[in-house]
C-alpha positions as a Markdown table, in Angstrom:
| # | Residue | x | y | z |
|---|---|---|---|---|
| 1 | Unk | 0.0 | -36.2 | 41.5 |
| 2 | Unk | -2.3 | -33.6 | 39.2 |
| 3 | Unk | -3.4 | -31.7 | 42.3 |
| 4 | Unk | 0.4 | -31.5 | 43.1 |
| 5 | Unk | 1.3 | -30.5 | 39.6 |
| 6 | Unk | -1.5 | -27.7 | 39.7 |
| 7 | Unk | -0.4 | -26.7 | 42.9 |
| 8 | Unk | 3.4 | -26.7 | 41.3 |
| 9 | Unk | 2.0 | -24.5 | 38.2 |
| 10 | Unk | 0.3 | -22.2 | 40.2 |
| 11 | Unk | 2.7 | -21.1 | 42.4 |
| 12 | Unk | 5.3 | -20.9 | 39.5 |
| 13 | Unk | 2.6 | -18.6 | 37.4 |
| 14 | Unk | 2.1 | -16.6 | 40.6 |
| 15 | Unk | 6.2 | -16.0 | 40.8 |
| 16 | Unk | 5.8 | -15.2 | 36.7 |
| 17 | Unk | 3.7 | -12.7 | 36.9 |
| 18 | Unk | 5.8 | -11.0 | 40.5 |
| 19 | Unk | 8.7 | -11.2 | 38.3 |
| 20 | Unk | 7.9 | -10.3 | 34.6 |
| 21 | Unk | 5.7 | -7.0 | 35.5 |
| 22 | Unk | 9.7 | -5.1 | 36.0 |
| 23 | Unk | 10.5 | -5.8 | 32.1 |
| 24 | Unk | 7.1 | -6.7 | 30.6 |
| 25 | Unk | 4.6 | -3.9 | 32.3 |
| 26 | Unk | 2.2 | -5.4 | 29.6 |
| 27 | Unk | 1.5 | -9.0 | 31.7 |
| 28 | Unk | 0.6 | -7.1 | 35.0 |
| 29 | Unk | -2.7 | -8.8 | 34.1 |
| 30 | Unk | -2.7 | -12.1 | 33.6 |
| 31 | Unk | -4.4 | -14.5 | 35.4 |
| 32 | Unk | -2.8 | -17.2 | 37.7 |
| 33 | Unk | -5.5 | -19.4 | 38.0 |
| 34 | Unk | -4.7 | -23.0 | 36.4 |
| 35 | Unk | -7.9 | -23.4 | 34.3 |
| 36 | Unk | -6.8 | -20.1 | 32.7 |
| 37 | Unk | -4.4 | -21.0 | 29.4 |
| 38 | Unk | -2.1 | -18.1 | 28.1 |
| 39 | Unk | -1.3 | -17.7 | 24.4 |
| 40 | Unk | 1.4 | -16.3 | 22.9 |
| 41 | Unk | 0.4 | -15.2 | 18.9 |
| 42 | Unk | 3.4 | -13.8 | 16.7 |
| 43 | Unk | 2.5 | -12.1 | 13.2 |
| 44 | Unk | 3.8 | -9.7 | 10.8 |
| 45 | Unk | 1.9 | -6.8 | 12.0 |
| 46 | Unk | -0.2 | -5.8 | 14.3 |
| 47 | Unk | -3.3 | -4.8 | 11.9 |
| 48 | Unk | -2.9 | -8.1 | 10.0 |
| 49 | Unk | -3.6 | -10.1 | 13.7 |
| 50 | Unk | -6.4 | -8.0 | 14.3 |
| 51 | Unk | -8.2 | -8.4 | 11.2 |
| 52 | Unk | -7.5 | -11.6 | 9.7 |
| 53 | Unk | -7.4 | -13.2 | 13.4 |
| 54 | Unk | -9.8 | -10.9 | 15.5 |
| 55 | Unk | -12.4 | -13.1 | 15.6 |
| 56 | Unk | -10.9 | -16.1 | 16.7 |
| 57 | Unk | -8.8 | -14.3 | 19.0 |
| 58 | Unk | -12.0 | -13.3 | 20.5 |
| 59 | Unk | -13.2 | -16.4 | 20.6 |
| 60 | Unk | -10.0 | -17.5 | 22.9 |
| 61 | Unk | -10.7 | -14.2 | 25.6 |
| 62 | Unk | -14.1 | -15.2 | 25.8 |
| 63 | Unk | -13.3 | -18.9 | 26.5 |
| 64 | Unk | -11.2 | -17.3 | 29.7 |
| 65 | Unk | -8.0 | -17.5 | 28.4 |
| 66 | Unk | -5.1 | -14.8 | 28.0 |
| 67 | Unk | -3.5 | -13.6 | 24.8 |
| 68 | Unk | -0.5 | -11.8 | 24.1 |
| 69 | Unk | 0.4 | -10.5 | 20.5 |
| 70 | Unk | 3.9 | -9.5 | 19.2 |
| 71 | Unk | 4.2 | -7.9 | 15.0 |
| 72 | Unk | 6.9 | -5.9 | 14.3 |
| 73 | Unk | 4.4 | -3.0 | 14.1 |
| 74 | Unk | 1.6 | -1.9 | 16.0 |
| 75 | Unk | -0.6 | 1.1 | 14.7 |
| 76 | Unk | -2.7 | 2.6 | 16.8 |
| 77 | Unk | -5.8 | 1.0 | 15.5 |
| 78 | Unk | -5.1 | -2.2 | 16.1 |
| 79 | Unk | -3.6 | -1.6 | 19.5 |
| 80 | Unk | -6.7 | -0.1 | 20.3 |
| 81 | Unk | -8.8 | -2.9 | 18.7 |
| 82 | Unk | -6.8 | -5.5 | 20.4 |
| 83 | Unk | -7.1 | -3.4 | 23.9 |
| 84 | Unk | -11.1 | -3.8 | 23.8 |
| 85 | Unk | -10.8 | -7.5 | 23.6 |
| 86 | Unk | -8.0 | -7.7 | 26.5 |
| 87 | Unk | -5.9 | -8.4 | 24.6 |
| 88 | Unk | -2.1 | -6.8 | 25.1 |
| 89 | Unk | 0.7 | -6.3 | 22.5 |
| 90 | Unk | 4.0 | -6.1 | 22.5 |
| 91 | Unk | 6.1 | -5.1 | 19.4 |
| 92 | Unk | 9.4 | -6.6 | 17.6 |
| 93 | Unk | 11.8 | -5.6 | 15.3 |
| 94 | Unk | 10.9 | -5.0 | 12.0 |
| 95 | Unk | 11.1 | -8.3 | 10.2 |
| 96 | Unk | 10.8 | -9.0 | 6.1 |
| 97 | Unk | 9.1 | -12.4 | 4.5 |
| 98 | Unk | 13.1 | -12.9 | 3.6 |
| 99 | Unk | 15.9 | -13.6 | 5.6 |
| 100 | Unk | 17.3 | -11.0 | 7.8 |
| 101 | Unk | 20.4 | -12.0 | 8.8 |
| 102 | Unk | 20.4 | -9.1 | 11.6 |
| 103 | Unk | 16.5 | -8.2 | 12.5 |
| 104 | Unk | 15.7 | -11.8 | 12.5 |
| 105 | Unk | 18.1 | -13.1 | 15.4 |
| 106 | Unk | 16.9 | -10.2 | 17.8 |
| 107 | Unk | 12.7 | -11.0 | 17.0 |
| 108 | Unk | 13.9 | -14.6 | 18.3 |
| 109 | Unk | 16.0 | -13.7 | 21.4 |
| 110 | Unk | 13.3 | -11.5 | 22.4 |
| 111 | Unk | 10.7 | -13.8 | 21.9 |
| 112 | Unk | 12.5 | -16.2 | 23.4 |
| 113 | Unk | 12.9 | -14.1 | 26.2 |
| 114 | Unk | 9.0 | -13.2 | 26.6 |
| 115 | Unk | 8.2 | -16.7 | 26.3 |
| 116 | Unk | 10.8 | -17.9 | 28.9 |
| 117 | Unk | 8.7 | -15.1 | 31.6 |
| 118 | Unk | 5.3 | -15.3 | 30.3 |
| 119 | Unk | 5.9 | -19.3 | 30.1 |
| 120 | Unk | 2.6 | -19.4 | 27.4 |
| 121 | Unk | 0.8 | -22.9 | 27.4 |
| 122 | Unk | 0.4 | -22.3 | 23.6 |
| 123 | Unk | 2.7 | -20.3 | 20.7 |
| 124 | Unk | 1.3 | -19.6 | 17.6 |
| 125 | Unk | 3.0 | -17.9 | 14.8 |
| 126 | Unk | 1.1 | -16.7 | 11.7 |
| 127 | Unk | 2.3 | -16.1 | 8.2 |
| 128 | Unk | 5.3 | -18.0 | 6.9 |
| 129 | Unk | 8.2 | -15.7 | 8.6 |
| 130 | Unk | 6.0 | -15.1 | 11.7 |
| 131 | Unk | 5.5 | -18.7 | 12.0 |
| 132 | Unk | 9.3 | -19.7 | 11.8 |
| 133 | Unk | 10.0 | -17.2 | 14.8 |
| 134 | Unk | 7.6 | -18.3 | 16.9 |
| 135 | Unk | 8.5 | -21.5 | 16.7 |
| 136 | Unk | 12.0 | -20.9 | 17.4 |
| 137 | Unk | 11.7 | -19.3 | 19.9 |
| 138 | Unk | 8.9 | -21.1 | 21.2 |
| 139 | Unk | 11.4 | -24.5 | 21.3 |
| 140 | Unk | 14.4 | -22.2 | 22.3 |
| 141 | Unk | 11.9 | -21.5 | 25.5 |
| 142 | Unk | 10.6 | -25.1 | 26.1 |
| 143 | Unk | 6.8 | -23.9 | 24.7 |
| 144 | Unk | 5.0 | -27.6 | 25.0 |
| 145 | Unk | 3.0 | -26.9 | 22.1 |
| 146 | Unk | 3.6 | -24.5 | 19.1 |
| 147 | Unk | 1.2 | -23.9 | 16.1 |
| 148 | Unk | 2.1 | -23.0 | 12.8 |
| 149 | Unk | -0.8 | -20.8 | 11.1 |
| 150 | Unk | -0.3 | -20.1 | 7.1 |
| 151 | Unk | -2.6 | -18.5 | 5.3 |
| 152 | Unk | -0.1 | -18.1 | 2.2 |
| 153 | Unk | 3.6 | -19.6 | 1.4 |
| 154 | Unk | 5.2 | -16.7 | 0.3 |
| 155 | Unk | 6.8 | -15.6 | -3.1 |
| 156 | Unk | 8.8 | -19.1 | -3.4 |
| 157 | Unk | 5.7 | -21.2 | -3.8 |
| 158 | Unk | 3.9 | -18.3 | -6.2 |
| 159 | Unk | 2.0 | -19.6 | -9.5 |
| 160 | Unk | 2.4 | -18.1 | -13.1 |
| 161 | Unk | 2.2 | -15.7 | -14.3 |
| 162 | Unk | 5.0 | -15.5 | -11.5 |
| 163 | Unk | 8.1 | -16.5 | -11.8 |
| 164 | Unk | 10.1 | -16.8 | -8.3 |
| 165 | Unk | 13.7 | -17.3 | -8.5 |
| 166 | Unk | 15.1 | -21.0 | -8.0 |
| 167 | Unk | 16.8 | -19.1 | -4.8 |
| 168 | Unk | 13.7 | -18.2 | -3.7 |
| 169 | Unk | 12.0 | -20.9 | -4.0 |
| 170 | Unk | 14.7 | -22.7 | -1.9 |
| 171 | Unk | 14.8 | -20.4 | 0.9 |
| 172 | Unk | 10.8 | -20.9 | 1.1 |
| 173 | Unk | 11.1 | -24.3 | 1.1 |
| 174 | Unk | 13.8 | -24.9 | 4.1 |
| 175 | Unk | 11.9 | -22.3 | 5.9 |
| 176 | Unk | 8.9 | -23.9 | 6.1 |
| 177 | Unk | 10.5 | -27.3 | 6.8 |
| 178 | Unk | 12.2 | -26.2 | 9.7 |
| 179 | Unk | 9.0 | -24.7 | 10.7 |
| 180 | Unk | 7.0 | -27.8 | 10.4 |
| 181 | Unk | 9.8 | -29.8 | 12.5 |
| 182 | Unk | 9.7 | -27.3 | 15.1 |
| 183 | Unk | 5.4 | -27.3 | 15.6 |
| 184 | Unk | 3.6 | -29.6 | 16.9 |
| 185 | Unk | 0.1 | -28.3 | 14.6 |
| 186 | Unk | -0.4 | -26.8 | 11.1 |
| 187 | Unk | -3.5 | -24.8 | 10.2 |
| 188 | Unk | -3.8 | -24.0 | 6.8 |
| 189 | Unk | -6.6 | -21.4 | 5.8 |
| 190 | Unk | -5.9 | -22.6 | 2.1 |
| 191 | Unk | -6.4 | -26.5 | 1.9 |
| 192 | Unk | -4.6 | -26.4 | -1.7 |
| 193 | Unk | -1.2 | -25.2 | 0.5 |
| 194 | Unk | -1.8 | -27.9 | 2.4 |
| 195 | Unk | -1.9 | -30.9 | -0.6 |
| 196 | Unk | 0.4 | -29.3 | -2.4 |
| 197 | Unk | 2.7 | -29.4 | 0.7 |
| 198 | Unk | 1.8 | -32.4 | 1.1 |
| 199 | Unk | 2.9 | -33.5 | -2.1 |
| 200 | Unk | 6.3 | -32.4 | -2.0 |
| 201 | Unk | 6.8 | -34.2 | 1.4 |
| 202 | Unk | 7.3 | -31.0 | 3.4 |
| 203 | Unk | 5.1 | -31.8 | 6.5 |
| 204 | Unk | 6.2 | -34.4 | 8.9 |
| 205 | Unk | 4.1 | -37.7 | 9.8 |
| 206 | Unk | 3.6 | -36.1 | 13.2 |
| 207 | Unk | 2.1 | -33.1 | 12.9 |
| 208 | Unk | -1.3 | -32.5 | 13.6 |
| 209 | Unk | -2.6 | -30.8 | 10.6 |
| 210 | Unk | -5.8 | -28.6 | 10.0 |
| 211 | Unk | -6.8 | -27.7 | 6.5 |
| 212 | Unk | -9.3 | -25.3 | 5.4 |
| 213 | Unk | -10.4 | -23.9 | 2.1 |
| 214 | Unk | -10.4 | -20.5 | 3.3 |
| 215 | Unk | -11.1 | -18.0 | 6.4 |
| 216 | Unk | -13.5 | -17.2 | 7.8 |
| 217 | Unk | -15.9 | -14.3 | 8.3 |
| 218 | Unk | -18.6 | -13.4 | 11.1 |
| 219 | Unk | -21.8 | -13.6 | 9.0 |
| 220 | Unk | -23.9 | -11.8 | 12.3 |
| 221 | Unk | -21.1 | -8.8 | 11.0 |
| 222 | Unk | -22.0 | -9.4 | 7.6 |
| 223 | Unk | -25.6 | -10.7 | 6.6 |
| 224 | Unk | -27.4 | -11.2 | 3.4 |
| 225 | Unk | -28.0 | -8.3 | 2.1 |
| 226 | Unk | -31.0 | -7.7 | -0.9 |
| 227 | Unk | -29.5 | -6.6 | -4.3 |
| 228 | Unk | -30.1 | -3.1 | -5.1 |
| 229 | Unk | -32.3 | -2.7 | -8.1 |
| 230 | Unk | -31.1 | -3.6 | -11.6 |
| 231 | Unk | -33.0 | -0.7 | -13.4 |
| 232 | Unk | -30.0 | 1.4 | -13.2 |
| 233 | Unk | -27.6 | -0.5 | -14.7 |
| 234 | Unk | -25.3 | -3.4 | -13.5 |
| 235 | Unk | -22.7 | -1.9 | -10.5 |
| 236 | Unk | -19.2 | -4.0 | -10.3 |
| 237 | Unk | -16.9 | -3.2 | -6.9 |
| 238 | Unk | -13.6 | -3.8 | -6.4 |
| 239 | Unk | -13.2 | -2.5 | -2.7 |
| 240 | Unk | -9.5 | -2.8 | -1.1 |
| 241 | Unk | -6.5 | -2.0 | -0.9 |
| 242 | Unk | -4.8 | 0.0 | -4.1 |
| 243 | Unk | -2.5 | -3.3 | -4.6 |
| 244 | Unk | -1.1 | -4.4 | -8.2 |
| 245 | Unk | -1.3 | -8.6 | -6.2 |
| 246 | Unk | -5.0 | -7.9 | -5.8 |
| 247 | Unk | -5.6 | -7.3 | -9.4 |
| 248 | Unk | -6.7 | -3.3 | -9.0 |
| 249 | Unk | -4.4 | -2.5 | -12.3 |
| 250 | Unk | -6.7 | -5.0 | -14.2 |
| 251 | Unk | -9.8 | -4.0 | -12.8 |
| 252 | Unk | -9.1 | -0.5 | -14.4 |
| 253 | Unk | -8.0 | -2.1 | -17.7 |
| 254 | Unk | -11.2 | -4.4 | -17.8 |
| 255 | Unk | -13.0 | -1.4 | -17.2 |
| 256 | Unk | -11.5 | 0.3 | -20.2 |
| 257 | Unk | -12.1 | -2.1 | -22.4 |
| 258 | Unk | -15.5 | -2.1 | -21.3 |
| 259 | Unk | -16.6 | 0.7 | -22.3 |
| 260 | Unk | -17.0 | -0.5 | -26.3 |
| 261 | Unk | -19.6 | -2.9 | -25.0 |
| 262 | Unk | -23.3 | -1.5 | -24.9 |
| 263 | Unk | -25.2 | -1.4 | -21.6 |
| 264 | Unk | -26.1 | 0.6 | -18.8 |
| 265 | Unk | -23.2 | -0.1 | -15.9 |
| 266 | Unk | -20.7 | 1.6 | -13.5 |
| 267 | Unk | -17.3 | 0.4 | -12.2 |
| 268 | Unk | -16.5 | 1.9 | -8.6 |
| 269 | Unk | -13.2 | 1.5 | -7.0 |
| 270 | Unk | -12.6 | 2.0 | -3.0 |
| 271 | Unk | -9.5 | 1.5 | -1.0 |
| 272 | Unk | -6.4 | 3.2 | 0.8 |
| 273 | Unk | -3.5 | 3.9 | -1.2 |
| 274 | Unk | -0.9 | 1.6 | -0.7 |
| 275 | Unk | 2.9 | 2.5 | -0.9 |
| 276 | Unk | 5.6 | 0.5 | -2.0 |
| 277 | Unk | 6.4 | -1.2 | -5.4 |
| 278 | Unk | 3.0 | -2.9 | -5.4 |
| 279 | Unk | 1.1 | 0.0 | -5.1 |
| 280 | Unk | -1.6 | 1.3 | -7.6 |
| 281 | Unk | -0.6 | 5.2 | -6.9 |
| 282 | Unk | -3.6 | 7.8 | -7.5 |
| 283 | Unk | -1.4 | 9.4 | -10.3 |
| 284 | Unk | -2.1 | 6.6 | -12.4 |
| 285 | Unk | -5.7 | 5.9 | -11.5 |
| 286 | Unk | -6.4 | 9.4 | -12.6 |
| 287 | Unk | -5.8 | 7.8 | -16.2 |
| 288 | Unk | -8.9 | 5.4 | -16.0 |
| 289 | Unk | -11.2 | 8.1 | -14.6 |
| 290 | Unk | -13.6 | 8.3 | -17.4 |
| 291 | Unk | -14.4 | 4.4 | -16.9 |
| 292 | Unk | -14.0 | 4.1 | -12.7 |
| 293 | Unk | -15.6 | 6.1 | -10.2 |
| 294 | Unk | -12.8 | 6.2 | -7.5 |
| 295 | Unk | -14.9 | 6.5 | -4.4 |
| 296 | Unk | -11.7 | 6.7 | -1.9 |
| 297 | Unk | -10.1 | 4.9 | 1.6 |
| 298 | Unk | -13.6 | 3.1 | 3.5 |
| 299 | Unk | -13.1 | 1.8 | 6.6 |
| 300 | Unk | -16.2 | -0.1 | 5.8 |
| 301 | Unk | -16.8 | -1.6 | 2.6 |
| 302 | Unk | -20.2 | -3.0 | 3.5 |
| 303 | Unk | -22.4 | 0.1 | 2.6 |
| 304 | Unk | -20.4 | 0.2 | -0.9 |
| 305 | Unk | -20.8 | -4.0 | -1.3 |
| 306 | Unk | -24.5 | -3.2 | -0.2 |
| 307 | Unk | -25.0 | -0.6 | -3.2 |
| 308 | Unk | -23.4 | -3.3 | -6.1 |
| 309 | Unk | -24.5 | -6.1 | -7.8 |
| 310 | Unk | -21.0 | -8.1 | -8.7 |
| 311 | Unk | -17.6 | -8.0 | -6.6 |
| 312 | Unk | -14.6 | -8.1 | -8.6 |
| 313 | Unk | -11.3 | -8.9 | -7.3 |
| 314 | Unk | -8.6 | -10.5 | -9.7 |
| 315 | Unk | -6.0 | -11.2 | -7.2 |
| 316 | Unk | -2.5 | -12.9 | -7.2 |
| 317 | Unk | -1.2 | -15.4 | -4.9 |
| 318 | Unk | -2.2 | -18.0 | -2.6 |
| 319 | Unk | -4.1 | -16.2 | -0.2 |
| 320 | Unk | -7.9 | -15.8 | -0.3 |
| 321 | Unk | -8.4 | -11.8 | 0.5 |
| 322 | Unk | -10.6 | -11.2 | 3.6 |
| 323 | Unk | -12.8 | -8.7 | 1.0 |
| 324 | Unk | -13.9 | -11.0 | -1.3 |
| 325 | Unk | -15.0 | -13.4 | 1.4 |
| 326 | Unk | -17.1 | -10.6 | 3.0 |
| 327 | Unk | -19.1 | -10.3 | -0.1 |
| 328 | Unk | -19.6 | -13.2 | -0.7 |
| 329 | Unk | -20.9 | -13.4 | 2.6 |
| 330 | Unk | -23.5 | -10.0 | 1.9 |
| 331 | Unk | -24.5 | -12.3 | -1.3 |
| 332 | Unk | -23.2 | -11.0 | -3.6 |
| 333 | Unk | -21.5 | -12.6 | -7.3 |
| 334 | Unk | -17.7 | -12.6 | -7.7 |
| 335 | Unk | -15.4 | -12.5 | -10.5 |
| 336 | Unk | -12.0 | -13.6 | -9.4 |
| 337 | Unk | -8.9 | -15.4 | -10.7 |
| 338 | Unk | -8.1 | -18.6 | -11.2 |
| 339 | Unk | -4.9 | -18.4 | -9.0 |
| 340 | Unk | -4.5 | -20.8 | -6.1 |
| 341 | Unk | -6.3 | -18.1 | -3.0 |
| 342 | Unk | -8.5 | -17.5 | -5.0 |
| 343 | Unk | -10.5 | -20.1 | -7.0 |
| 344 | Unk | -12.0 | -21.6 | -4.1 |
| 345 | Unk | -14.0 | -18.5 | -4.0 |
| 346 | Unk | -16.1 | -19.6 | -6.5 |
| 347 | Unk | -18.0 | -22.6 | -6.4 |
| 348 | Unk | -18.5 | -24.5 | -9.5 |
| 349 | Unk | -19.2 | -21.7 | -11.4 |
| 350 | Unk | -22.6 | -21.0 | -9.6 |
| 351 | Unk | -21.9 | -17.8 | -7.2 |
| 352 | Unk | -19.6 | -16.5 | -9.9 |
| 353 | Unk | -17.1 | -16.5 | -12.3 |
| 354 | Unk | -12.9 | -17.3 | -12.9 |
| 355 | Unk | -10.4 | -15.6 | -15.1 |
| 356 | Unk | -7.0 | -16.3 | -15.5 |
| 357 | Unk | -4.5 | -14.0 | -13.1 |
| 358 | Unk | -3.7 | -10.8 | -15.2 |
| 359 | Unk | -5.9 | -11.2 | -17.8 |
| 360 | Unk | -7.8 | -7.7 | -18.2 |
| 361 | Unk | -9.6 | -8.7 | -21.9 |
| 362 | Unk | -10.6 | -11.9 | -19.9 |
| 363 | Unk | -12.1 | -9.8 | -16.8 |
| 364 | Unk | -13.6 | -7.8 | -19.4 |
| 365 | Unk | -15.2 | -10.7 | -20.9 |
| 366 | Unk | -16.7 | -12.0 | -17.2 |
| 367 | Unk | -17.9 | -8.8 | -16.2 |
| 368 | Unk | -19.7 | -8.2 | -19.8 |
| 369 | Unk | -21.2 | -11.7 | -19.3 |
| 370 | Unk | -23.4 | -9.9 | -16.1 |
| 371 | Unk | -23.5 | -7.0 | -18.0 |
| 372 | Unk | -25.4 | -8.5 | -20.7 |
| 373 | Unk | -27.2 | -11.8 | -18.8 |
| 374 | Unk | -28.1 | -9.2 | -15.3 |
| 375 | Unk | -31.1 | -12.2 | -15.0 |
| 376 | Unk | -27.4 | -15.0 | -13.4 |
| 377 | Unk | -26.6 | -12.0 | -10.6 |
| 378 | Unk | -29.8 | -13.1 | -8.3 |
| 379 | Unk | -28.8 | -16.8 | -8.7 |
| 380 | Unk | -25.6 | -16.2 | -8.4 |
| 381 | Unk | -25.7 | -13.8 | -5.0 |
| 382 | Unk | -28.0 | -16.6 | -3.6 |
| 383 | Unk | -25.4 | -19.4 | -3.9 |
| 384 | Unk | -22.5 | -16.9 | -2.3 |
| 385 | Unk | -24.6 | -16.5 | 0.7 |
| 386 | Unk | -25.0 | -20.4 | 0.8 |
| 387 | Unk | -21.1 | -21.1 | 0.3 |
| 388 | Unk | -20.4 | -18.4 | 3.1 |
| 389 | Unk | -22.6 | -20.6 | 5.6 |
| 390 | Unk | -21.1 | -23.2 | 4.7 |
| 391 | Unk | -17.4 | -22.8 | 4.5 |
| 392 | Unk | -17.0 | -19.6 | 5.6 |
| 393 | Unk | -18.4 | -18.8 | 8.9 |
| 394 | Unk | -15.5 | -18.1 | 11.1 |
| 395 | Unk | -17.2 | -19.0 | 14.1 |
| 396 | Unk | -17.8 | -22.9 | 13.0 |
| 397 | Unk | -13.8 | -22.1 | 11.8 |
| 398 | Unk | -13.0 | -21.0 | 15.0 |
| 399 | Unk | -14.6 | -23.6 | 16.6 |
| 400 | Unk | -12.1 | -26.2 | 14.9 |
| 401 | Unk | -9.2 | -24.0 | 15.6 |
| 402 | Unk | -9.6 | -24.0 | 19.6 |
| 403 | Unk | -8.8 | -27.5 | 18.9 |
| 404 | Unk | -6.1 | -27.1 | 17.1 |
| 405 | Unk | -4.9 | -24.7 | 19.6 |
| 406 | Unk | -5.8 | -27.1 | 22.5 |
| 407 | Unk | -8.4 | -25.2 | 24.1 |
């Protein structure tokens, strides 16, 4: 009966791929062959799969198996970056983290539609909206198994200092539940999402769930790197994006009211202008200019973590930012926020230090503490090399998210 089932599959995959090359070009490639498993992985843009995810969806090409990605925007960077993995993409109407009473029907249908011709063994949607239309459309198809991968909640579950609206926190809410009733696993790369979810009875007794207590991060990509010497001063880093949620505002603030305090440091600051209403713009950087060296866009931070004793990244939310994993991964201390992504960045105090979320006198405070006791940063970057082999190695991650993807 298997062999006949195989034989069944097969011949149905071979009339797939005859028939879906006329409106999707982009699966002229995929494989036939039954031990080969085809994934379907929906996201809210194509750079955000390819970073937060690359690894992992390496790990699934190299384990012979095909992946197809669809975000509502593909830059050429990513495409590319997905392209030397073999991996093809396919983009979808824009979509927000809200409801979208017009965008939002078409991404299903047209997921839907993909999934009915590519017929994926797995769907997995990532990010709280990316995850509801994948698995929509993914049941809407007859998907046998869909994942649901979160990394965040969204604004609805958000901790003070903000204050989401009753609406919002509504609309989160029934999202995710429908979401959770529709897949068959939950990954969470914050496990604090996950009890708190948990808590408010939102996941169902039959889902397979996967908690972590963060991402992960390929420590070949980023090794332990020696401190730079301390006879110049203490260096602090915030490297990433020019975004009020990660804390940049503060940073500069802390930085200001730094400069009162005797001692021989530098603040540097590195990252892309972002646009939007939670963007830092470069008109108002220029005010703190006196206090932080703005060093501009990297494409790699690792020279600039490499050059710095302490990483300092006060974000907001629930998600843990991919930058202040890589350094802890290089070794290196970390001042961060007490806010649910973040706190599990710091591990009893030892590779590092918490403040409250938007809190500039308290930053100030942490980053003084180095500034004035530079004999804790050694210690310090020791045990953030230790917690990255630990918890963050994406590889041993990835490893437990193949199972979860049934691979």
């Amino acid at each position: 009966m298997r062999e006949g089932r195989a034989r069944a599959g097969t011949h149905a995959r071979n009339q797939f791929s005859q028939s879906a090359v006329g409106e999707f070009p982009w699966l002229a490639s995929a494989h036939p062959e039954t031990e080969r498993r085809r994934v379907a992985l929906v996201g809210p843009s194509g750079a955000s799969l390819a970073s937060t995810l690359g690894t992992l969806i390496e790990d699934i090409v190299g384990q012979g198996h095909d992946v197809i990605c669809f975000a509502p925007a593909f830059n050429q960077q990513a495409v590319r970056a997905l392209a030397r993995i073999g991996v093809q993409s396919l983009p979808l109407p824009p979509f927000r983290q809200g409801l979208s009473p017009l965008a939002d029907p078409q991404s299903v249908y047209r997921l839907a539609r993909a999934f009915r011709q590519m017929r994926p063994d797995v769907v997995v949607g990532y990010s709280p909206k990316g995850a509801a239309l994948a698995a929509m459309a993914g049941k809407m198809a007859g998907a046998e198994h869909v994942v649901t991968m979160l990394a965040e909640l969204g604004r609805g579950f958000a901790e003070p200092p903000e204050k989401p609206s009753p609406i919002a926190r509504a609309f989160q809410k029934t999202l995710l539940r429908l979401t959770f009733r529709l897949s068959d696993t939950a990954v969470f790369f914050n496990e604090e999402n996950y009890k708190m979810l948990l808590r408010q009875n939102l996941l169902p007794p039959r889902l397979r769930l996967f908690p972590f207590n963060g991402g992960g991060v390929d420590l070949q990509e980023f090794p332990e790197t020696p401190l730079p010497p301390l006879d110049r001063g203490v260096m602090f880093l915030f490297a990433g994006p020019l975004d009020r949620r990660l804390g940049v505002a503060d940073y500069c603030e802390a930085a200001r009211l730094m400069r009162a305090k005797s001692g021989n440091y530098r603040c540097l600051l590195a990252g892309p202008e972002l646009r939007g209403s939670h963007g830092f713009p470069l008109t108002e950087l220029k005010r703190y200019r006196d206090v932080v060296q703005y060093i501009g866009p990297q494409a790699d931070p690792r020279p600039l973590m490499t050059r710095t004793h302490a990483f300092v990244m006060p974000a907001l939310g629930d998600a843990v930012p991919p930058p202040l994993i890589e350094a802890i991964a290089l070794g290196r201390p970390v001042i961060t926020t007490t806010s649910r992504g973040c706190r599990g960045a710091v591990s009893g105090g030892t590779n590092g230090m918490l403040v409250p979320p938007r809190d500039p006198t308290a930053l100030a405070s942490a980053m003084t503490r180095l500034l004035l006791r530079p004999d804790l940063i050694p210690s310090m970057a020791r045990a953030s090399r230790s917690l990255a082999e630990s918890q963050f190695d994406s590889r041993r991650i990835n490893a437990q998210l193949l199972n979860a993807l049934g691979l």
